[in-house]
Residue, then its C-alpha position, 0 to 999 in steps of 0.5 A: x160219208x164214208x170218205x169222211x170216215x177214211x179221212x178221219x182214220x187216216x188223220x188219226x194214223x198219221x198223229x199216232x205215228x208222227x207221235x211215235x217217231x217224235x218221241x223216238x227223236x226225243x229218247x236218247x241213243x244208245x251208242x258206243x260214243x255215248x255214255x250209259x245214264x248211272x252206268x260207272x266205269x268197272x275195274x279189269x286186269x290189265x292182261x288176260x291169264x294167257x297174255x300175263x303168260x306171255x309177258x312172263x316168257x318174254x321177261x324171262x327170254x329177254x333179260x336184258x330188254x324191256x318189256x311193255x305191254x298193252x301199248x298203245x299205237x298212238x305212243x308207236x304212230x304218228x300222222x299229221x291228218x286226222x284221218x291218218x291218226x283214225x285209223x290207228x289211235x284206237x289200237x293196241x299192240x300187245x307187246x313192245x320190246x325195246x332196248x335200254x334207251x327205248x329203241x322199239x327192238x319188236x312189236x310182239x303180237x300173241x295171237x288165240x282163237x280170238x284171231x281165226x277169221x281175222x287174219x285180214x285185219x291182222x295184216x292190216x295192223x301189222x301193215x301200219x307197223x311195218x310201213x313205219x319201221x316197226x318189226x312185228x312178231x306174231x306168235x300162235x300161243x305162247x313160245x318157249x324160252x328158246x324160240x323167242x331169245x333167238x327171235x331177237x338175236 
């Protein structure tokens, strides 16, 4: 009898949890890739205070070029495989300098707090950049006039 009773509680347990996991299998995940039900989309700056700073130094130390911002590195990279492409397309540099025909004279990077720590990741960018014939400048906050009119001389 008390068999029974152990396999009766024990039947029981095992309907509750494949319950359990058969309504977890059914409710959707959230995950980055997936959208969130009702959730819309909201508006935001472009640049942040201190990369507006930036783009306006750059503009005012480089008259005579273009300035772009927030570019993205599938404008900059391309690659045939899939898997080439995935490890850059989702990346943004914070500023290409370029000339009057769109010659990419400098992919200028500004870098903050938000940097410490992520230095391997840093070089990793500028690796892709530099392995397709791109110049790369980083700056650690934001350099004056002089520094940067002389960076592209």
């Amino acid at each position: 009898m008390q068999t029974i009773v152990l396999v009766l509680i024990g039947l029981v347990i095992a309907v509750v949890v494949m319950a359990v996991l058969s309504k977890k299998q059914q409710e959707p995940k959230e995950t980055p890739d997936r959208a969130i039900e009702g959730e819309k989309p909201r508006a935001c700056p472009p640049l942040t205070k201190h990369e507006q700073a930036m783009f306006f130094r750059l503009q005012s130390a480089l008259p005579s070029l273009i300035v772009l911002s927030q570019v993205s590195f599938g404008a900059l990279l391309t690659a045939k495989s899939r898997g080439t492409r995935n490890t850059f397309d989702r990346k943004r540099a914070d500023f290409v300098v370029c000339d009057k025909s769109f010659k990419v004279l400098a992919v200028v990077e500004l870098d903050d707090s938000s940097h410490d720590g992520r230095e391997e990741q840093d070089a990793n960018r500028d690796k892709l950049l530099t392995d397709a014939g791109y110049r790369v400048l980083r700056y650690r906050g934001i350099p004056d006039v002089e520094q940067v009119a002389g960076d592209f001389k």
